[in-house]
C-alpha positions in Angstrom: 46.4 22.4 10.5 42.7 23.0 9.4 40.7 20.1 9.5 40.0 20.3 5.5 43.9 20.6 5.2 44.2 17.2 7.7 41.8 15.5 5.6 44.4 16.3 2.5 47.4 15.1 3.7 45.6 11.8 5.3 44.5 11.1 1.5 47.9 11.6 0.4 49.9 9.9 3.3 47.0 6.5 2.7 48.0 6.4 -0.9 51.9 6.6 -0.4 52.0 4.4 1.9 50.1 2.0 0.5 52.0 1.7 -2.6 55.5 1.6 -0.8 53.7 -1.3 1.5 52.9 -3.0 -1.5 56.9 -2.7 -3.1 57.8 -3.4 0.5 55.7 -6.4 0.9 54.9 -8.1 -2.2 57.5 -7.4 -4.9 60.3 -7.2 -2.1 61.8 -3.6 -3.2 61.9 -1.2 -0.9 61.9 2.4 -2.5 62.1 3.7 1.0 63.6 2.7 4.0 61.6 1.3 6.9 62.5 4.2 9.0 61.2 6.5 6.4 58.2 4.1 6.0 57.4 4.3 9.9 58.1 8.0 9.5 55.0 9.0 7.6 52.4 5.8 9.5 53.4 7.7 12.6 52.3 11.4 11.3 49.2 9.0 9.7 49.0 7.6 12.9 48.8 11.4 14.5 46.4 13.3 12.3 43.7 10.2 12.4 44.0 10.3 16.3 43.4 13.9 15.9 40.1 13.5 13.7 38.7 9.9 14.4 36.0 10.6 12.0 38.6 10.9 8.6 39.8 7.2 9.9 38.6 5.0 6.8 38.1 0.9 7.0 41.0 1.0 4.2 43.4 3.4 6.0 47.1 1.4 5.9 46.7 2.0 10.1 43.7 -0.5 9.7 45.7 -3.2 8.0 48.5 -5.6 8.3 51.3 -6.7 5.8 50.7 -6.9 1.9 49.3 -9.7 -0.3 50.5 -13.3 -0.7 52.5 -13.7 -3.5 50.9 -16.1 -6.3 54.1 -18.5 -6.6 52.8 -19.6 -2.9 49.8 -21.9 -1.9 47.7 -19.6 0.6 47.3 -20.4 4.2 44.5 -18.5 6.5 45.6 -18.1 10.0 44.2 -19.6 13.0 43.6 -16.1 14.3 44.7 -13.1 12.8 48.4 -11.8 13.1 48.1 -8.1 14.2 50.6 -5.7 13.7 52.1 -2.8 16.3 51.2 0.7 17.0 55.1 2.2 17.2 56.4 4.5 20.1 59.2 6.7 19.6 59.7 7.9 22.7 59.0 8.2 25.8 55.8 10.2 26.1 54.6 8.4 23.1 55.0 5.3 25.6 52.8 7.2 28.8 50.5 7.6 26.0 49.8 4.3 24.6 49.7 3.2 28.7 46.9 6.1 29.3 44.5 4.5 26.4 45.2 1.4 27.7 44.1 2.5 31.0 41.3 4.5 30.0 39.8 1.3 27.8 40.8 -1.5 30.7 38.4 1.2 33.1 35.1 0.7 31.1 36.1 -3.5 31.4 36.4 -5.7 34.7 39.8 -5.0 34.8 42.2 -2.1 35.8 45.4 -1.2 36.0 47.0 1.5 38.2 48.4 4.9 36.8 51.9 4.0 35.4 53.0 7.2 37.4 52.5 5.6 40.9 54.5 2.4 39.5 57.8 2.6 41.5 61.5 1.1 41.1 59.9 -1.8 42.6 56.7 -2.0 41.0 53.2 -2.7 42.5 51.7 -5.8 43.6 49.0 -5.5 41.7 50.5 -4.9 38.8 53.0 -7.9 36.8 54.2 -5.2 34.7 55.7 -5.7 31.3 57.0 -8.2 28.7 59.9 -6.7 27.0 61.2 -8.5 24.1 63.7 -7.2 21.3 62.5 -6.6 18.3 63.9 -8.2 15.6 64.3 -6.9 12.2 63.0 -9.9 10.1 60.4 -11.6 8.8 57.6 -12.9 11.1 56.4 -16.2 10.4 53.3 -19.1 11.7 54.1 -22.5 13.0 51.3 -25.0 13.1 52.3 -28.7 15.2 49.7 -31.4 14.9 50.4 -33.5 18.0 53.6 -32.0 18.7 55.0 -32.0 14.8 55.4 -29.3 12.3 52.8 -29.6 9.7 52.6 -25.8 8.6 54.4 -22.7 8.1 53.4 -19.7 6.9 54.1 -15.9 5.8 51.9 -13.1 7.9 50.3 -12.1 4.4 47.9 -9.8 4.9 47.4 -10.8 8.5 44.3 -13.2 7.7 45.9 -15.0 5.0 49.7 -15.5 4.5 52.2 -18.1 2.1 53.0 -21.9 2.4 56.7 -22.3 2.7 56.4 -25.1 4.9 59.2 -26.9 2.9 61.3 -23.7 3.2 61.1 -23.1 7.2 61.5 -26.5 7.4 65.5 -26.0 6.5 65.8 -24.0 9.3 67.7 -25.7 11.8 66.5 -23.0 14.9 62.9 -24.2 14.2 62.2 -27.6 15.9 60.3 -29.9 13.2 58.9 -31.7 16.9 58.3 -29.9 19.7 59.3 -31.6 23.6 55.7 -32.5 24.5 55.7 -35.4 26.5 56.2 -33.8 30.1 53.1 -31.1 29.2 49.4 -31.7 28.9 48.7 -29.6 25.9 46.5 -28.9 23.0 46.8 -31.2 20.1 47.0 -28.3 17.5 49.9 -25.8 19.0 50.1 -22.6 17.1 53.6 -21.1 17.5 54.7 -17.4 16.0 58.1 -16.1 15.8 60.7 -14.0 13.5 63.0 -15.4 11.0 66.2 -13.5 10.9 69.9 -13.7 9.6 72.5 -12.7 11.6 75.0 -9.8 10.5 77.7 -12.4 9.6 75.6 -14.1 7.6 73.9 -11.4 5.9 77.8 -10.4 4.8 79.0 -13.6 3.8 75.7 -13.9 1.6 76.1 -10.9 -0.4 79.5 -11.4 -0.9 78.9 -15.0 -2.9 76.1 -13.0 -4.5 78.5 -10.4 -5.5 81.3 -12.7 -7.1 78.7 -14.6 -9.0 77.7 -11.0 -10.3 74.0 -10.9 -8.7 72.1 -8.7 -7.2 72.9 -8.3 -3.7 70.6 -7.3 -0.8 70.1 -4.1 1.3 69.6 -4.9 4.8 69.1 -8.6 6.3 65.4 -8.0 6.7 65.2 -8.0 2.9 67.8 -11.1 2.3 65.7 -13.3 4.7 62.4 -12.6 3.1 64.2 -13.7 -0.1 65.5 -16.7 1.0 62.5 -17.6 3.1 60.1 -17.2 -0.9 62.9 -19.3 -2.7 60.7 -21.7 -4.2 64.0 -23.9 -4.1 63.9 -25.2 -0.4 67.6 -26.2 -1.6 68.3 -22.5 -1.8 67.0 -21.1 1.5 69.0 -24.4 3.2 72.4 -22.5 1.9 71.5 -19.3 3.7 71.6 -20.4 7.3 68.6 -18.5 8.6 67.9 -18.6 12.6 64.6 -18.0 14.6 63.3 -16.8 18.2 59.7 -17.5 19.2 57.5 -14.7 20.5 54.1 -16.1 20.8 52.0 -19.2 21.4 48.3 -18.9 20.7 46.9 -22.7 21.5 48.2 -22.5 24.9 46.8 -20.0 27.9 49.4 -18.8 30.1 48.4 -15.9 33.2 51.6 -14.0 32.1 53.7 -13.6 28.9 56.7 -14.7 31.3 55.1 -17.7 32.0 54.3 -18.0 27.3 58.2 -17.5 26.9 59.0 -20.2 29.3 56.7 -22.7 28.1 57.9 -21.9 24.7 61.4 -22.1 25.7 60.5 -25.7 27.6 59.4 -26.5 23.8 61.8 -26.1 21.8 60.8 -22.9 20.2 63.7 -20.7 21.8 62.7 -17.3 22.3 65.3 -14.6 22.5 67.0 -14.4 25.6 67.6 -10.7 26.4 64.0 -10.5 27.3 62.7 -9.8 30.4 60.0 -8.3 32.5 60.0 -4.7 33.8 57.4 -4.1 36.7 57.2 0.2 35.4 57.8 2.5 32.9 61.3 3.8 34.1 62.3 0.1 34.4 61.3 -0.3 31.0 63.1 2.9 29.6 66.5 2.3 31.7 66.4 -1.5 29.7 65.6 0.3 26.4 68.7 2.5 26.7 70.7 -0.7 28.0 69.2 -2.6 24.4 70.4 0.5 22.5 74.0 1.2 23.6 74.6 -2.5 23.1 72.7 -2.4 20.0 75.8 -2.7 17.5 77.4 -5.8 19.3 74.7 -7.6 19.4 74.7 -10.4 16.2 71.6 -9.7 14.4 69.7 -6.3 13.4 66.5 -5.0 15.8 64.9 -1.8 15.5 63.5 -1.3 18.9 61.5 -3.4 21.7 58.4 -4.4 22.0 56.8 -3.9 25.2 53.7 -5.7 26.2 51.0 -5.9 29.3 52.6 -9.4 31.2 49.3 -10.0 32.6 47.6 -11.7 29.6 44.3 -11.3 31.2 44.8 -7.7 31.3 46.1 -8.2 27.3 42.9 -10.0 26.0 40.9 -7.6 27.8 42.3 -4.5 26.0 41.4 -6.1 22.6 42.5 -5.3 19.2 42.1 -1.6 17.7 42.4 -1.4 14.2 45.6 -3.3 12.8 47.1 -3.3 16.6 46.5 -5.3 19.9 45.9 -2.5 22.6 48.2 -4.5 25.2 51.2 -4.4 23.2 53.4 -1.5 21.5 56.6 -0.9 19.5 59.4 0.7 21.4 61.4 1.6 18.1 65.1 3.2 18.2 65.5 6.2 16.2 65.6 6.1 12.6 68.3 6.8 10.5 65.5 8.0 8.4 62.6 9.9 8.9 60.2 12.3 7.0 59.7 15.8 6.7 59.0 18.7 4.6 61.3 21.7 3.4 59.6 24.8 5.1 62.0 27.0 2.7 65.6 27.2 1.6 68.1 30.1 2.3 71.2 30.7 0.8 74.4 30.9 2.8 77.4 32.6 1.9 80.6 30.9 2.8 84.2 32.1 3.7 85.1 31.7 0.1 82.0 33.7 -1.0 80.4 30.3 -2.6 76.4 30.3 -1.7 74.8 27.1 -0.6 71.6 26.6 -0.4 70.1 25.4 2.9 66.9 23.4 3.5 65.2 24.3 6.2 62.8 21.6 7.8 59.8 20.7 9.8 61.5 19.6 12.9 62.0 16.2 12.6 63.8 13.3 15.5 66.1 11.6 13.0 68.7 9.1 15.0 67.4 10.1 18.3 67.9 14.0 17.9 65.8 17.1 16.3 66.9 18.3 13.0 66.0 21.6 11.6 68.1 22.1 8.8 70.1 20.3 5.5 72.3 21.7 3.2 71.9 21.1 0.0 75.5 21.5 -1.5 74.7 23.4 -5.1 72.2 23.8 -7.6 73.0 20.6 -9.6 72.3 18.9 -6.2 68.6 20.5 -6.1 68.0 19.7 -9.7 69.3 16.1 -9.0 66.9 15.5 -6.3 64.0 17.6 -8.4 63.3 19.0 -5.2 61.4 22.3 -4.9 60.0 24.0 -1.7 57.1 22.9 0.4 58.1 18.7 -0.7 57.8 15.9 1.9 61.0 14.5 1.8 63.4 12.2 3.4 66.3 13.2 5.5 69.2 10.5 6.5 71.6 10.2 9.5 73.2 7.7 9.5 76.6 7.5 11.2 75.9 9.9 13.5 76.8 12.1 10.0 75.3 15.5 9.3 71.9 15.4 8.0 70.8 15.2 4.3 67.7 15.6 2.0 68.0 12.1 0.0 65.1 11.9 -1.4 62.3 13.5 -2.7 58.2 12.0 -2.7 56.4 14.0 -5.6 53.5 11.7 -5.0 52.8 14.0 -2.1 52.9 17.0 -3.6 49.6 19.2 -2.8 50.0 22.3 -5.7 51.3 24.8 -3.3 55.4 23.9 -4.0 57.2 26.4 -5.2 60.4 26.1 -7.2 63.9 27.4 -6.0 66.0 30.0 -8.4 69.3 31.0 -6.9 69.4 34.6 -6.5 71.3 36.7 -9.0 72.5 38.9 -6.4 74.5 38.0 -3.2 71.8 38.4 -0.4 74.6 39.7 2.1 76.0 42.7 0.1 73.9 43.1 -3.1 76.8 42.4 -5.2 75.9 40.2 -8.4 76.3 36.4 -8.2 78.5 34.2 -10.9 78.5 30.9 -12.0 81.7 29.1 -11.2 81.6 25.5 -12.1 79.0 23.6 -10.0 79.4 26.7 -7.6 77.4 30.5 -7.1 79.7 32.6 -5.7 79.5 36.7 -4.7 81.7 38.1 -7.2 82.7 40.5 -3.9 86.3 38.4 -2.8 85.3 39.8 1.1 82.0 39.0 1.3 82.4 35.8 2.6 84.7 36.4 5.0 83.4 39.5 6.4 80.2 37.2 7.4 82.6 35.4 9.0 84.3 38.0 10.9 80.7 39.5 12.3 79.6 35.7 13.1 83.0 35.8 15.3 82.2 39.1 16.8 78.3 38.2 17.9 79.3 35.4 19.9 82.4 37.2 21.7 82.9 37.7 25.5 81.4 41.1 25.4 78.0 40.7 23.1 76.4 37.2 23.6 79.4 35.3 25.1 78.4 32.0 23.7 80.7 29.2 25.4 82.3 27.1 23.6 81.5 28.7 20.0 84.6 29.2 18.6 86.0 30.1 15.0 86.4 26.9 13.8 83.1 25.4 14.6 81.4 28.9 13.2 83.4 28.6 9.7 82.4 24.5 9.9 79.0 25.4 10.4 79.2 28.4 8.2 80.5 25.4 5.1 77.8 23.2 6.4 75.6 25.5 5.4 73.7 24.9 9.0 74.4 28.4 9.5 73.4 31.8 7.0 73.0 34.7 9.5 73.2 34.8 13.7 69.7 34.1 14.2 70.1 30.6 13.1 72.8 29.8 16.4 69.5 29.8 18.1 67.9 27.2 15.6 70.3 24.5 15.6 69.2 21.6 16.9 71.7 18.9 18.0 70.9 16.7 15.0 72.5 20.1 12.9 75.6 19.5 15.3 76.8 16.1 16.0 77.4 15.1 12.7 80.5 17.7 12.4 84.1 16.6 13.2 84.8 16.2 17.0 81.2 16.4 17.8 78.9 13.6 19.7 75.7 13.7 20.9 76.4 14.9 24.1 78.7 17.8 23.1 76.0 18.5 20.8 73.9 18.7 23.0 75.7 20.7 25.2 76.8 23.5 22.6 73.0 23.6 21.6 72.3 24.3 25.4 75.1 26.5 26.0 73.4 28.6 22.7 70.0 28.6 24.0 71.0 29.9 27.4 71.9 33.1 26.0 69.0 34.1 24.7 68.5 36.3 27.3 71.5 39.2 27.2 71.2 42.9 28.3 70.7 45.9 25.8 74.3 46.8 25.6 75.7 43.5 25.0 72.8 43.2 22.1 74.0 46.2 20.6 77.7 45.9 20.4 76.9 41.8 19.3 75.2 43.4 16.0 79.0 45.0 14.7 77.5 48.3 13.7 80.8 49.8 12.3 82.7 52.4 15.1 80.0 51.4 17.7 82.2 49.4 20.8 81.3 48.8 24.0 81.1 52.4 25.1 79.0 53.5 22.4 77.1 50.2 22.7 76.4 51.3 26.7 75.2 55.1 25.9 72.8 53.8 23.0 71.3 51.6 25.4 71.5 54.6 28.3 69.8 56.6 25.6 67.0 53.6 24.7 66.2 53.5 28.7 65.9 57.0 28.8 63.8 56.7 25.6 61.7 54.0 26.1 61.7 51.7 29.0 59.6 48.1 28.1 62.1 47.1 25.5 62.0 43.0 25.4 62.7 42.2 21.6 65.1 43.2 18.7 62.4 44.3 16.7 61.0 46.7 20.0 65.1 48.2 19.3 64.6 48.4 15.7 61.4 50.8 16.0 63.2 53.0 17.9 66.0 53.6 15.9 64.0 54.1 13.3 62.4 57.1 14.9 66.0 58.8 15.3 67.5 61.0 13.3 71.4 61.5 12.9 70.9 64.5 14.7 69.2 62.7 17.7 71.6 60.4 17.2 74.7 62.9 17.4 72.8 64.8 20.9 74.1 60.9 22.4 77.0 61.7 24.7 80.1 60.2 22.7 78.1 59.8 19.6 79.9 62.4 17.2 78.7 62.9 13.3 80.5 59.8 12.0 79.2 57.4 14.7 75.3 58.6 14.2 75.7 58.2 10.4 77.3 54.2 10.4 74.3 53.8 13.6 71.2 55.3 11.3 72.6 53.2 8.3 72.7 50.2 9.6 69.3 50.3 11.2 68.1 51.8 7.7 69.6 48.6 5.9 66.9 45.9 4.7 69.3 42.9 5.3 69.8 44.7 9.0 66.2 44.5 9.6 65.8 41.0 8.7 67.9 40.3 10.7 66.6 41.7 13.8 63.0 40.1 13.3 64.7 36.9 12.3 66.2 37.0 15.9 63.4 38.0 17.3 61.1 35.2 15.7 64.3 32.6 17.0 63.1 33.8 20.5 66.0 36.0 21.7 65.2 38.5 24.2 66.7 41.8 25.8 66.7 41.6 29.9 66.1 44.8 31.4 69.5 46.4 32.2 69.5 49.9 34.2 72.3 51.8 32.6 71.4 55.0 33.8 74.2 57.5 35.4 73.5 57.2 39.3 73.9 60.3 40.7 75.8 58.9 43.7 78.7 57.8 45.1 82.6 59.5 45.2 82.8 59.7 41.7 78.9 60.8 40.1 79.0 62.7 37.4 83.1 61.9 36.6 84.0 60.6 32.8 87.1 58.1 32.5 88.9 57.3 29.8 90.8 53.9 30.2 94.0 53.3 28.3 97.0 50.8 28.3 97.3 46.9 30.4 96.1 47.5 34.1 97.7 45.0 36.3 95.5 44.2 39.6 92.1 44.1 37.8 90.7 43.7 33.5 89.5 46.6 32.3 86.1 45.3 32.3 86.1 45.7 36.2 87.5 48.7 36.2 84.2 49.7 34.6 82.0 48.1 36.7 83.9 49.3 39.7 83.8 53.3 38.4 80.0 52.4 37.5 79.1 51.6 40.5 80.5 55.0 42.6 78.3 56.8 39.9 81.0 57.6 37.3 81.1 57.1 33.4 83.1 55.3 30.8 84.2 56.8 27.3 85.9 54.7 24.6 87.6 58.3 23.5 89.2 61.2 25.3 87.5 64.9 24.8 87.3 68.4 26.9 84.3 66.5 28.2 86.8 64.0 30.0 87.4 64.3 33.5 90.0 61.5 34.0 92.2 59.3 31.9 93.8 55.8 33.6 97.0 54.7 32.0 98.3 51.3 32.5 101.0 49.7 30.9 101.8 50.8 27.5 99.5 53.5 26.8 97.7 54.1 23.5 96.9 57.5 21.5 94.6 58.3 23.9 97.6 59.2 26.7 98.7 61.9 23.8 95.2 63.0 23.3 94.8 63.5 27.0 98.3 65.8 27.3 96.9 68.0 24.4 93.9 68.5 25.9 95.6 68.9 29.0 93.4 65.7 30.9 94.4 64.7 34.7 96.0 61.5 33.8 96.0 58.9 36.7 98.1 56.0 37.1 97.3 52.7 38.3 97.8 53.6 41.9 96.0 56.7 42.1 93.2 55.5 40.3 93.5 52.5 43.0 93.2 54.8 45.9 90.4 56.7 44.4 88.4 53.4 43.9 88.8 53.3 47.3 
């Protein structure tokens, strides 16, 4: 991205966010979800760390929270309450470490590389503060000699709401904290989060319901509400709770040492923090947080991870909305921002097309996602969505990924919008419009797609492991898949939301896909299902291509080369007759053919160099088998190697040029065609003993 095209997208990205910030944060509506909110600060985030100089004072990265609402006497802060820079995974957290680092070196104070941090630590280093972070509303707690005198909202960061009388109800906040064993400030400043657990959050909207009010979307949104009731008697109904995270008034060496003295309080932090002395200890606790995430009784989205030395902490400072010593460890979103690179049409079993988005990778729920369908037309008109639009994707559930949303206020110029095409794009024939439906008005078109998806993955072309029929014609509906070359662009977001799927057999088939990238000439050419071209054929086209031209690496290096042929090149192929070099010049003459081949190449599939060349050597050089019928010691696929190797050659059909033919049990044709043309026809044993 150009710099002038950075400085765009930032303008855009400032304004959107801003005004979902404001919904968010003022009027309480969330026209976006937080992950989807998070989604587009982090690509904000990105581009102004890429250019410093397009950050602006008024950027939403510079900024905390939204305005106080007017029903609510304001309240300025004793010091300002800072947001947190988010971390999504973990080089994003090696990052935020290295800045620290690099910022702590121009100070008195230094930390060591995070890399040289051990299982056990270093001595010199108190590590990190990890506490879960709750999805709620964060809130300041002012005692006057040890009593609660004032609460208030974060606001803006500088200034935030009374609801003193509100907090006040909650029973988790102590009204009097336990002083009288400490020697402490007389003013004690105490920050924390008020939440509702998930019982509560469901027993809530359920009265709500029955008394035929609006309910609420996530518990987040249902505390805030109850905590701006400007009837105290209402938030003391909705039995809000509350852990501690910070106390200002009071200087501590380590946050350790802050949580205990808050917890000696009163002010009960939550108790599934702890301190990790490295990175990897703080990674193996954030996958512990997250697989326990669901029985836990309240809603976090993440950790937050901060420096335990708090000398080390106040050194570092505050950048922009952020403390430098602290950062947001979030769990993947169920939501998350992107923007529709183009949408192809795929043609299903039943010949129906559906239209597929394909995306900007994007990590939605902790995996990449590349592609959406879209279902139908009505379903692209619904969402108004046209190509080039930022929009959202959703997975959540572990379900298959979907476009739910469009933002228009993004929009640059440059989208364009989507017509279905009026004739099938896999064999020409014209579309029709049945119901919500396109379909080919060919009944086979469909299903021959699916037959040639089948054939490209066999044992013989790109023996693709696990990659059966029914997940082909699943993806196939899915629309995750259109033509071959998108096997190799599946991501495992495309995959785990199917039937039977996970993340980790996801993740496996998506492996299992990209390790065949790499397959020899022959097995390319008999994966593409050029009609009357097997295996044999497949082997003497690529004998003929070594011959021909030796550097071949891509699909496209195959294509030029066939396009140079003739059919009467073609038919000088030994076992290429008339027929054969007509179906092989045709289908490298087809358009859809040659999209295909650069579509693989652009997915990154490569042809390993293969020497197919007749070696003029061994007991049997310069010999031509024929194999027919079941052999019984060894597959027919060794017998080939096996004849290869003593210099011999397989055909798939018997001629005069034929020196051999090996029948096993139950013999085809080809036993008949080797009596009329009066073959030597082995059996099983001889051909044994000549192996030998």
């Amino acid at each position: 991205m150009t710099k002038p095209e950075a400085s765009k997208r930032i303008d855009h990205l400032r304004e959107a966010i801003n005004k979902y910030r404001y919904e968010y944060h003022v009027l309480d509506k969330a026209s976006i979800s937080e992950g989807a909110l998070d989604s587009l600060k982090k690509e904000l985030f990105d581009l102004e760390q890429a250019y410093p100089d397009l950050v602006a004072p008024d950027s939403p990265t510079q900024r905390v929270g939204g305005e106080p609402l007017k029903e609510f006497k304001k309240v300025r802060h004793a010091e300002r309450m800072n947001s947190l820079n988010d971390a999504f995974n973990r080089p994003d957290l090696e990052d935020w470490y290295r800045r620290l680092q690099n910022h702590l070196s121009s100070t008195d104070y230094e930390l060591p590389a995070h890399r040289s941090l051990g299982a056990g630590g270093s001595t010199k280093h108190s590590g990190f503060y990890c506490d879960l972070k709750m999805d709620g509303l964060a809130i300041e707690l002012v005692y006057e000699d040890g009593v609660l005198v004032q609460a208030s909202t974060r606001g803006d960061g500088e200034i935030g709401e009374d609801v003193t009388q509100n907090i006040r109800t909650i029973e988790a906040i102590p009204l009097r904290l336990r002083t009288k064993h400490y020697v402490l400030s007389t003013r004690i400043v105490v920050r924390g989060e008020v939440f509702l657990t998930k019982k509560e959050f469901i027993r809530i909207n359920r009265e709500l319901e029955g008394r035929g009010e609006k309910t609420f979307a996530n518990p987040r949104n249902l505390a805030a509400g109850s905590i701006r009731q400007l009837d105290p008697g209402i938030t003391a109904e909705r039995k809000l709770n509350f852990f501690a995270y910070g106390l200002l008034s009071e200087e501590t060496k380590t946050k350790q040492e802050e949580y205990e003295l808050l917890r000696a309080l009163g002010a009960h932090p939550n108790p599934e923090g702890r301190v990790c002395k490295s990175l990897e200890e703080v990674e193996r606790f954030y996958e512990d947080i997250f697989k326990k995430r669901e029985k836990l009784p309240y809603e976090i989205d993440g950790l937050v991870i901060t420096v335990n030395d708090l000398e080390a902490y106040r050194a570092a400072g505050v950048v922009g909305k952020a403390p430098r010593g602290a950062m947001a460890y979030k769990f993947p979103a169920e939501e998350a921002t992107t923007i529709v690179e183009d949408i192809k049409i795929q043609v299903g079993r039943t010949g129906a097309l559906t239209p597929v988005a394909i995306l900007s990778p994007v990590v939605v729920g902790g995996v990449t996602v590349r592609h959406s369908t879209l279902h139908n037309a009505d379903e692209i008109e619904r969402l108004g969505l046209r190509i080039g639009d930022t929009v959202i994707i959703n997975r959540a559930g572990d379900v298959i990924p979907k476009v739910v949303k469009v933002l228009p206020e993004l929009r640059t110029g440059k989208e364009r919008v989507f017509h279905f095409p009026k004739i099938c794009p896999i064999d020409g024939s014209p579309v029709v419009r049945d119901g919500v439906a396109y379909r080919c008005s060919n009944s086979r078109c469909g299903a021959r797609v699916r037959e040639q998806m089948y054939h490209f993955v066999s044992r013989n072309a790109f023996n693709i492991d696990g990659l059966g029929p029914k997940i082909i014609d699943r993806l196939l509906e899915e629309g995750l898949i259109a033509d071959a070359a998108d096997l190799f662009e599946l991501k495992e977001g495309d995959v785990s939301g199917l039937e039977r799927f996970g993340e980790k057999s996801a993740q496996n088939l998506v492996e299992e896909i990209q390790s065949k990238k790499e397959v020899s000439l022959s097995r390319f050419l008999y994966a593409l299902g050029i009609l009357h071209v097997g295996e044999e054929t497949a082997l003497a086209l690529a004998r003929e291509i070594f011959n021909f031209q030796f550097s071949i690496f891509k699909p496209t290096d195959i294509l030029m080369v066939f396009e140079k042929m003739s059919v009467e090149q073609l038919q000088e192929i030994p076992d290429i007759g008339e027929v054969v070099a007509q179906s092989i010049h045709d289908w490298f003459a087809e358009k859809s053919h040659q999209r295909l081949l650069e579509d693989l190449d652009a997915a990154g599939v490569r042809i390993k160099k293969e020497d197919v060349r007749i070696k003029n050597v061994g007991s049997l050089s310069g010999k031509v088998f024929v194999l027919t019928g079941t052999l019984s010691s060894l597959t027919r696929d060794e017998a080939k190697q096996k004849i290869r190797a003593l210099g011999g050659d397989v055909s798939s059909s018997v001629s005069r040029n034929t020196d051999y033919v090996v029948a096993g049990e139950k013999p085809g044709s080809k036993f008949a065609d080797a009596e009329k043309l009066g073959v030597e026809i082995l059996t099983e044993s001889e051909f044994g003993k000549m192996l030998k």
